[in-house]
C-alpha atoms as a printed R data frame, in Angstrom:
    type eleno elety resid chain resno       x       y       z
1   ATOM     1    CA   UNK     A     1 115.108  85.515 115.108
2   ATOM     2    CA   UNK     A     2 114.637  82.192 117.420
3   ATOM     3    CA   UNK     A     3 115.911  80.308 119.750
4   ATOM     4    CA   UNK     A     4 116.594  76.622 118.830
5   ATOM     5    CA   UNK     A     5 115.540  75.771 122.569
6   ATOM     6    CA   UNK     A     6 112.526  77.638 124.079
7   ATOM     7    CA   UNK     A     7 113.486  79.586 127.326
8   ATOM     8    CA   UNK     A     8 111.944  81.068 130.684
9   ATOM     9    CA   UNK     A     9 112.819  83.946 132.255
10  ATOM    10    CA   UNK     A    10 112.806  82.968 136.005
11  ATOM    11    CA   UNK     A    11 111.784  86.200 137.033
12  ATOM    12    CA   UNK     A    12 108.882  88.308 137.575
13  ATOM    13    CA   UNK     A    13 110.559  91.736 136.751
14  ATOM    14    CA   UNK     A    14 108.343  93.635 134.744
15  ATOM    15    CA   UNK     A    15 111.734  95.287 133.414
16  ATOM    16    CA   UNK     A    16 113.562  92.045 132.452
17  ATOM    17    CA   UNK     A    17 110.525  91.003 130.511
18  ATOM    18    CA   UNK     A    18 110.183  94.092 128.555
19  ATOM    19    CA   UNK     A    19 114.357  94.385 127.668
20  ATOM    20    CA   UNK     A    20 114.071  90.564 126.188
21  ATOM    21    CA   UNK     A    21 110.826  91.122 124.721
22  ATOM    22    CA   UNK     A    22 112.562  94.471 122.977
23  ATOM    23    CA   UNK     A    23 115.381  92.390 121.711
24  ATOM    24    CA   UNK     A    24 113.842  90.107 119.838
25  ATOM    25    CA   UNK     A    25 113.355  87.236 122.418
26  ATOM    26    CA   UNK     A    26 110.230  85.022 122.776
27  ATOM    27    CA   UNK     A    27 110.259  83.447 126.355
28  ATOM    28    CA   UNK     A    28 108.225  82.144 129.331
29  ATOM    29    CA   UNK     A    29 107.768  83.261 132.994
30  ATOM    30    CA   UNK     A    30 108.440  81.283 136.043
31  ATOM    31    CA   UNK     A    31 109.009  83.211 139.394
32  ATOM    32    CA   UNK     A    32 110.359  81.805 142.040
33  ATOM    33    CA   UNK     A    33 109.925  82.690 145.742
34  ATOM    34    CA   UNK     A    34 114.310  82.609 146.593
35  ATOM    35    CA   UNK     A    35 115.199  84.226 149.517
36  ATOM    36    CA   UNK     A    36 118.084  86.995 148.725
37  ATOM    37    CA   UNK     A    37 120.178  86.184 151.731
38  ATOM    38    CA   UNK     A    38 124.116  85.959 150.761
39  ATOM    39    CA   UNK     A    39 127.272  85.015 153.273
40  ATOM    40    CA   UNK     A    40 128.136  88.453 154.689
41  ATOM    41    CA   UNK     A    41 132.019  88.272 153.921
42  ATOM    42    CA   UNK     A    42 131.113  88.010 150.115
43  ATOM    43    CA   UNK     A    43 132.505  91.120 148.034
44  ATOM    44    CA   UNK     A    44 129.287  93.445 147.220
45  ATOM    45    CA   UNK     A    45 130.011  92.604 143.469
46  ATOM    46    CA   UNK     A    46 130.263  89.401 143.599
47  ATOM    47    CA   UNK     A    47 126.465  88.754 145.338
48  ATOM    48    CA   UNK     A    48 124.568  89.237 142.068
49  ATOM    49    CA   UNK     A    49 125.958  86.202 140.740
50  ATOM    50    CA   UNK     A    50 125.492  84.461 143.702
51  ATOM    51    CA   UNK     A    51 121.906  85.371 144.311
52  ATOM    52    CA   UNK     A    52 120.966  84.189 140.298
53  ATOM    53    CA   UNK     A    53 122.491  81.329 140.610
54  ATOM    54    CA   UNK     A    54 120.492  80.529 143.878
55  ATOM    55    CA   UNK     A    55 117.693  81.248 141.952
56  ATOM    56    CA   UNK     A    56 118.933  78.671 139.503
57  ATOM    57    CA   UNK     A    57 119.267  76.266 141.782
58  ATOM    58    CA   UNK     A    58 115.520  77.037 142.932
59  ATOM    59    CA   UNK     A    59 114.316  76.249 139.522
60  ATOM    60    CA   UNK     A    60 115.989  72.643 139.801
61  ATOM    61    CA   UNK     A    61 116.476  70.296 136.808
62  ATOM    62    CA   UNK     A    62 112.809  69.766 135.623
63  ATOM    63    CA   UNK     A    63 113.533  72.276 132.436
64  ATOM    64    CA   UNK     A    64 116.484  70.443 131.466
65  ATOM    65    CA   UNK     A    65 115.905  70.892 127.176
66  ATOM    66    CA   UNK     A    66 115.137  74.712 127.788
67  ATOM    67    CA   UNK     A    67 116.925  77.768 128.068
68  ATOM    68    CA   UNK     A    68 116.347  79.239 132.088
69  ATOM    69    CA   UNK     A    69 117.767  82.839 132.810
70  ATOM    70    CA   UNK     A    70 118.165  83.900 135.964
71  ATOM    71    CA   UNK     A    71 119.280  87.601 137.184
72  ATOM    72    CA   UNK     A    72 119.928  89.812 140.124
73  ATOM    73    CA   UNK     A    73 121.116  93.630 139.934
74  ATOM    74    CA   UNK     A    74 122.109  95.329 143.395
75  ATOM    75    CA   UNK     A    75 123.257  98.923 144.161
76  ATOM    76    CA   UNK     A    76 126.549  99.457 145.727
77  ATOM    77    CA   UNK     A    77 128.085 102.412 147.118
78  ATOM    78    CA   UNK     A    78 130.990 103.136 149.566
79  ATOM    79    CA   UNK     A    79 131.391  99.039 149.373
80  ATOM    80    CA   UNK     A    80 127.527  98.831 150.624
81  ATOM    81    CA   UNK     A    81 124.589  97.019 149.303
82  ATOM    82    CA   UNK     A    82 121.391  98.543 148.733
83  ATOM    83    CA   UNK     A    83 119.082  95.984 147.514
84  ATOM    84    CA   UNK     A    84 114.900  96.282 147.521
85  ATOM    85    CA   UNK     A    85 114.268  98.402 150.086
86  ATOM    86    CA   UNK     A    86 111.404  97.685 152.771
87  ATOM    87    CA   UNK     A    87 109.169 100.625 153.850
88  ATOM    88    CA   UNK     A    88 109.634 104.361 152.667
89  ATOM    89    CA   UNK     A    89 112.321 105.027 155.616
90  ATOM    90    CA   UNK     A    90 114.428 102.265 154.325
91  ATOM    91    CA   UNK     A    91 113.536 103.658 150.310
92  ATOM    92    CA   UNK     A    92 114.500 107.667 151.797
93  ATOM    93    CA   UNK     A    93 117.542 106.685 153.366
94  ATOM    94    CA   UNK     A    94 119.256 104.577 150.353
95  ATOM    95    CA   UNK     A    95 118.113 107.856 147.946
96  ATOM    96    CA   UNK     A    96 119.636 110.292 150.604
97  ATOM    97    CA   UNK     A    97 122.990 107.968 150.362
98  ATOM    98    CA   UNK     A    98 122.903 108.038 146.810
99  ATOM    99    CA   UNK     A    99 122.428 111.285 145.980
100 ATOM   100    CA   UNK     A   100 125.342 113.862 144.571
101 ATOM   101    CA   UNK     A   101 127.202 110.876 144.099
102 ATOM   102    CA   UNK     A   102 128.743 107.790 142.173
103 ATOM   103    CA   UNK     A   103 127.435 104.372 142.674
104 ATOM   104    CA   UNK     A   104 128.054 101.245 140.668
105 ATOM   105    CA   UNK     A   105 124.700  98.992 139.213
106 ATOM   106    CA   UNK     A   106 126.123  95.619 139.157
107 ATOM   107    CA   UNK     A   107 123.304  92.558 137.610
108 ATOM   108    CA   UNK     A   108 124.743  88.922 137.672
109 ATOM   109    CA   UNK     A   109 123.321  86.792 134.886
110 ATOM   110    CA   UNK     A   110 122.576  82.853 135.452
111 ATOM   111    CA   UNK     A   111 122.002  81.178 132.259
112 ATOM   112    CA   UNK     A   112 121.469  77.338 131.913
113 ATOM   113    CA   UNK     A   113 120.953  76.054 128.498
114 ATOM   114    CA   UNK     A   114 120.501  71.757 128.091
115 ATOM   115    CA   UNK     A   115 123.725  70.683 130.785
116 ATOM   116    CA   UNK     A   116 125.282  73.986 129.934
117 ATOM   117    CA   UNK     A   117 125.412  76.701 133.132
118 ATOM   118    CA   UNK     A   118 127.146  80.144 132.238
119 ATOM   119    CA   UNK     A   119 127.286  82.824 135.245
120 ATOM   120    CA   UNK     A   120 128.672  86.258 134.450
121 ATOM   121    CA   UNK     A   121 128.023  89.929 135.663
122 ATOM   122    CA   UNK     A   122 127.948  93.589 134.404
123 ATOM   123    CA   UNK     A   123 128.851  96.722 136.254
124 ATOM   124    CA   UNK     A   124 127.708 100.137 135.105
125 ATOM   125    CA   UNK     A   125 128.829 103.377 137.884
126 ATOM   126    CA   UNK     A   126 125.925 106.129 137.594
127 ATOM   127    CA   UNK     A   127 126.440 109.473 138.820
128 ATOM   128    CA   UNK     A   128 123.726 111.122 140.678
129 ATOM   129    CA   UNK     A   129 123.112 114.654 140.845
130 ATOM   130    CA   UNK     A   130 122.035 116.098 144.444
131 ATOM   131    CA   UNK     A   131 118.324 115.059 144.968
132 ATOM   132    CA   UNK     A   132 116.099 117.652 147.514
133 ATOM   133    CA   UNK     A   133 114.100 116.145 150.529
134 ATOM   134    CA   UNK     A   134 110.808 117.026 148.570
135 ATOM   135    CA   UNK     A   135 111.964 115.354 144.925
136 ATOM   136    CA   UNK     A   136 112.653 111.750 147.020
137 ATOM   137    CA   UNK     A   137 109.566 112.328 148.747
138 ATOM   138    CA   UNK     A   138 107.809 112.771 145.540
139 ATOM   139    CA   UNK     A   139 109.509 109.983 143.554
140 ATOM   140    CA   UNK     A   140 108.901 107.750 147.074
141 ATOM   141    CA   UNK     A   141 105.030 108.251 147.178
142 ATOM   142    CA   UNK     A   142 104.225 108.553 143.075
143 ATOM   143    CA   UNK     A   143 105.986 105.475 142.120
144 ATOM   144    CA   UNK     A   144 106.614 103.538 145.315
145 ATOM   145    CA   UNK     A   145 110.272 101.882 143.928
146 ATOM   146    CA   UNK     A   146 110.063  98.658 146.885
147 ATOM   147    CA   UNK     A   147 110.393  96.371 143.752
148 ATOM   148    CA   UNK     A   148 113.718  97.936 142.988
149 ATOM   149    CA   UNK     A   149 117.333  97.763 143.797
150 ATOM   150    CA   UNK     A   150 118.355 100.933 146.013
151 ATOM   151    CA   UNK     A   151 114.810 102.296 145.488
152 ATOM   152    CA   UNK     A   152 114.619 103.606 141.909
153 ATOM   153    CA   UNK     A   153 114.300 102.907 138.516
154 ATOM   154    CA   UNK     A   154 116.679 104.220 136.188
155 ATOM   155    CA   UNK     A   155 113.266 104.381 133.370
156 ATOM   156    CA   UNK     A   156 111.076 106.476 135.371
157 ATOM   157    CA   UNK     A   157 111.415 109.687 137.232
158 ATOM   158    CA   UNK     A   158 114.054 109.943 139.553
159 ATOM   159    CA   UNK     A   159 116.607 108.337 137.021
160 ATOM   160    CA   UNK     A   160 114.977 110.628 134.442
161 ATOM   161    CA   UNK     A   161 115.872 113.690 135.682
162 ATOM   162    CA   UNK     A   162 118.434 113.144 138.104
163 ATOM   163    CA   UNK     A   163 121.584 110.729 136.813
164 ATOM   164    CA   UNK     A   164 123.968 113.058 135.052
165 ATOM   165    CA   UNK     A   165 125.807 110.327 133.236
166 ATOM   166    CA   UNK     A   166 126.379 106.494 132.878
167 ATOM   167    CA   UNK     A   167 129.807 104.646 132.395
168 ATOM   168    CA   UNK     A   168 128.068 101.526 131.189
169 ATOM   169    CA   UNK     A   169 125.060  99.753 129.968
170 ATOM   170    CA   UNK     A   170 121.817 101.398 130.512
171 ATOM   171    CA   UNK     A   171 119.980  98.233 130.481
172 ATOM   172    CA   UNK     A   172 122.485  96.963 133.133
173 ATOM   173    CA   UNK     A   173 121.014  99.449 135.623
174 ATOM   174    CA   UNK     A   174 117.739  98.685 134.297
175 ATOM   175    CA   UNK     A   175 118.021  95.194 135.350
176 ATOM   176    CA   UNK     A   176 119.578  92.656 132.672
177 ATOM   177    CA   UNK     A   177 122.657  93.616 130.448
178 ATOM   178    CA   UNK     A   178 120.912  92.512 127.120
179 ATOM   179    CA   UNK     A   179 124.569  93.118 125.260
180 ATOM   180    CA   UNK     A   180 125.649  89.977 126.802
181 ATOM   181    CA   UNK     A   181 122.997  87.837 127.194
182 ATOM   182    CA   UNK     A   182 122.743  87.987 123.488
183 ATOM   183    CA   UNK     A   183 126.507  86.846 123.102
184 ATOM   184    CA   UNK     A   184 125.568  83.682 125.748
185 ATOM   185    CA   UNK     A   185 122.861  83.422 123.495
186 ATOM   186    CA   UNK     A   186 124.280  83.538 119.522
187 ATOM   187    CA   UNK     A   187 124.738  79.757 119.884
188 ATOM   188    CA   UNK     A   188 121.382  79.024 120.000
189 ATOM   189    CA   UNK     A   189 119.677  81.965 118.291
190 ATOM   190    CA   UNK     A   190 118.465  80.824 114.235
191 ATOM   191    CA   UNK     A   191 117.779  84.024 112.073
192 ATOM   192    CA   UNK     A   192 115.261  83.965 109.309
């Protein structure tokens, strides 16, 4: 499988990488440094959208014959954000909210291919069992989850052994919902 355009990945999520890389995609990096600052009267699921296509709009026009994919995921509960937290306080506190709980994973996709811009989100709700005081602190100080929307990672520990159930894409959560890139995608892709 190829793509009949090369693309980038405008991100530097180590996750991202490794879900297209999985799928079958070939693909360059280009990180940009976008602030993640959204208007304030935007509805929580609506800002992951928003933020990739700001990163979009970073990237500007110079790749204009490649693919560029561009994605945010943020962590909403109770109608609240919880994006990368910044120290272990912040980290604690978003775990403490989460836990014995539902929350919703929502990742907005940006996706520019020649003149070509598609924008379109996923939602997945994940239901926490109760986390103790000592399993957060754990979790918080073995794998240090600042890189990470409401301060975990549904692939290592904490998501291992603590979400009782998913009602939606795994890879969602995990930080790009592969299922429908891949239908944006299909146009371009060339199987041999």
């Amino acid at each position: 499988m190829r793509l009949k355009l090369s693309m980038i990945l405008a991100s530097g999520s180590p996750r991202r990488r490794e879900i297209l890389t999985n799928a079958g995609f070939s693909f360059d990096t280009l990180v940009t440094n976008t602030d993640e600052i959204y208007p304030l009267d935007y509805i929580p699921e609506d800002v992951p959208v928003f933020l990739a296509e700001k990163k979009m709009k970073a990237i500007g026009s110079e790749n204009k014959n490649k693919i560029v994919l561009c994605a945010d995921t943020v962590v909403i509960r109770d109608q609240k954000i919880y994006n990368k937290p910044a120290d272990y306080e912040e980290a604690f506190g978003m775990l403490s909210s989460l836990s014995d709980g539902v929350h919703k994973v929502v990742t907005g996709v940006c996706i520019r291919a020649g003149e070509q811009q598609m924008s379109f989100s996923d939602t997945c709700l994940v239901h926490f069992n109760k986390m103790e005081k000592e399993e957060i602190d754990y979790y918080l100080n073995k794998h240090k989850p600042y890189d990470k929307a409401g301060a975990y990672g549904i692939q290592d520990f904490l998501g291992m052994v603590k979400i009782d159930r998913l009602e939606g894409s795994y890879f969602t959560v995990m930080g790009l919902p592969i299922h429908l890139v891949y239908e944006k995608l299909k146009p371009f892709i060339v199987y041999e």
